[in-house]
C-alpha positions as CSV (number, residue, x, y, z in Angstrom):
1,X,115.9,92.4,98.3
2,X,112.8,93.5,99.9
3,X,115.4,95.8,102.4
4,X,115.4,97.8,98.8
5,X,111.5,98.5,98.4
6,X,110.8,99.3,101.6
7,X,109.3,102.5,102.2
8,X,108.9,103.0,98.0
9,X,106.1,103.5,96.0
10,X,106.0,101.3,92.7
11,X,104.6,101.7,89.6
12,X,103.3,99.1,87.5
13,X,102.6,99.3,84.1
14,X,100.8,96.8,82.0
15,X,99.6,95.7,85.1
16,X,96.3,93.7,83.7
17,X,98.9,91.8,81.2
18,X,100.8,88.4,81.2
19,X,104.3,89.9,82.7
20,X,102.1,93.0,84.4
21,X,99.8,90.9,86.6
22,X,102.6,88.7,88.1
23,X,104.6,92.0,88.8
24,X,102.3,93.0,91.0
25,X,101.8,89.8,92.8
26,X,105.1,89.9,93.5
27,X,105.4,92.9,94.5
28,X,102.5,92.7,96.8
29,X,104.5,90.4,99.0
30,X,107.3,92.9,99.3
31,X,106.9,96.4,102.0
32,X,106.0,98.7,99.4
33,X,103.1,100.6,97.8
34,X,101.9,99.3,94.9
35,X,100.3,101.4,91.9
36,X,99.0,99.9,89.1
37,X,97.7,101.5,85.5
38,X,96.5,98.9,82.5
39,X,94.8,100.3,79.3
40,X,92.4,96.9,80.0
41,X,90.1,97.0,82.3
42,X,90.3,94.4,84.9
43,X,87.7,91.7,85.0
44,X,87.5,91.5,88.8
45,X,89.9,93.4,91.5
46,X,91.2,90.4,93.6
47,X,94.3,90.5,92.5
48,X,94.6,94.4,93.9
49,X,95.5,94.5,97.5
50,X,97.0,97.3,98.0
């Protein structure tokens, strides 16, 4: 599957939420750019690499 996101850019929304946040972790393991948007704001960025 990751053959599929390579190269892509992905958009996340919800990304501070339950279903959001492990998205993007997720994600973060496959080759592709990750972009995130949350009305929340975050309490900390480590989860953001990327």
């Amino acid at each position: 599957m990751s053959e599929f996101y390579a190269g892509k850019t992905v958009f996340v929304t919800g990304a501070s939420g339950y279903v959001g946040s492990a998205l993007v972790s997720a994600l973060n393991e496959l080759p592709c750019r990750v972009v995130c948007h949350s009305r929340k704001p975050t309490k900390g960025d480590g989860w953001i690499d990327g």
